[in-house]
C-alpha positions as CSV (number, residue, x, y, z in Angstrom):
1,X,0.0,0.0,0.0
2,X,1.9,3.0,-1.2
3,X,0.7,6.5,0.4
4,X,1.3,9.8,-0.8
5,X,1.1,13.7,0.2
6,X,-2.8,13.4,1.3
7,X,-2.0,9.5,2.8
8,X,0.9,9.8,5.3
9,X,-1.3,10.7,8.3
10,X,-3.8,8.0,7.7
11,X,-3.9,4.8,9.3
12,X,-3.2,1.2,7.9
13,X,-5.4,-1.2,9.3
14,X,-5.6,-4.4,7.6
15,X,-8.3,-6.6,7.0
16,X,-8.5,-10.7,6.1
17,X,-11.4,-12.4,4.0
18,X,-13.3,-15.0,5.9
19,X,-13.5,-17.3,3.5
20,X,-10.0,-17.8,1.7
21,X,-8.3,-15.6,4.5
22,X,-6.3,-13.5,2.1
23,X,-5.2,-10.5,4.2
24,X,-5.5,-6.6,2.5
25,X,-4.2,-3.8,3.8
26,X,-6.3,-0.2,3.6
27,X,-5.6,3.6,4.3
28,X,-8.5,5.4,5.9
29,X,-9.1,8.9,6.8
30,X,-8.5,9.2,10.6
31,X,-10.8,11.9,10.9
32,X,-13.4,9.9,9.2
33,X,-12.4,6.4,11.4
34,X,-13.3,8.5,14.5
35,X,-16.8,9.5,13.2
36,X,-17.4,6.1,11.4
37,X,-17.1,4.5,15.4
38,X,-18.1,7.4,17.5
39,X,-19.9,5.7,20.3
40,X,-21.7,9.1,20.5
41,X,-24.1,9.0,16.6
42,X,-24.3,6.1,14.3
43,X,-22.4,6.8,10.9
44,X,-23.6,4.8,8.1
45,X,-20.4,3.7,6.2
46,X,-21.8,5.4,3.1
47,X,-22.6,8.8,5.0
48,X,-18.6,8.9,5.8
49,X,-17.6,7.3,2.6
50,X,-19.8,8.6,-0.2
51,X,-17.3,8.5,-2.4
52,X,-15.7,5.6,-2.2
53,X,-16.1,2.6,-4.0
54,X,-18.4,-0.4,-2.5
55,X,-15.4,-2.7,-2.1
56,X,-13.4,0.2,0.4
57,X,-16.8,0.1,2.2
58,X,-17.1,-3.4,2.4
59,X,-13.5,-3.3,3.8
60,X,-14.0,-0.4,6.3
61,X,-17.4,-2.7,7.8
62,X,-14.9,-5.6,7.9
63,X,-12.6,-3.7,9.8
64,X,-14.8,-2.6,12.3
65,X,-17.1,-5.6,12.7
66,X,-14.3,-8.4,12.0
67,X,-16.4,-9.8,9.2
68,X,-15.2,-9.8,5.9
69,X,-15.8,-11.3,2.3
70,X,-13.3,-10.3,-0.6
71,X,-14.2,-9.5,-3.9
72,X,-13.2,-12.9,-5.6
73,X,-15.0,-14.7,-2.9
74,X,-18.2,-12.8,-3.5
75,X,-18.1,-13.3,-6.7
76,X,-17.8,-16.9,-6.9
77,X,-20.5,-17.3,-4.0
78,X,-22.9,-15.2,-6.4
79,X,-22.4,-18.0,-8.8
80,X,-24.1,-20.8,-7.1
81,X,-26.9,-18.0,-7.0
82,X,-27.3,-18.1,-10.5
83,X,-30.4,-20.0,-12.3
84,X,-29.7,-21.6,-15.4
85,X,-32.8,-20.9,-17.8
86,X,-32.3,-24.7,-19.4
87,X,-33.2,-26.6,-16.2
């Protein structure tokens, strides 16, 4: 994870998939961490985050709530959710 100018401050948590336990590491905002897990209003990850892209989200919620499914492994779960039309 290389960080820049606007990076250097923020902090590098890292989360791991559930499923095949590959481990990613991810930059967030500080400023934003602290109002995404404020005890004192709930912060919807797409309040703090509308910018970001739905796979940072899903990392951010895996961060905070030690739960976390990856990209590929969502993917290939979606398959076996697929009908086939010739059955």
């Amino acid at each position: 994870m290389e960080r820049n100018e606007i990076t250097e401050d923020w902090l590098y948590k890292e989360v791991q998939c559930n499923s095949c336990y590959t481990v990613s590491g991810v930059l967030i905002d500080p400023y934003r961490w602290d109002i995404y897990t404020s005890k004192e209003w709930v912060a919807l990850v797409q309040d703090v985050w509308p910018e970001a892209t739905l796979a940072y989200r899903e990392q951010i919620i895996g961060i905070r709530s030690g739960h976390h499914i990856c990209d590929s492994c969502w993917s290939s779960v979606g398959e076996d959710f697929i009908e086939d039309d010739d059955e």
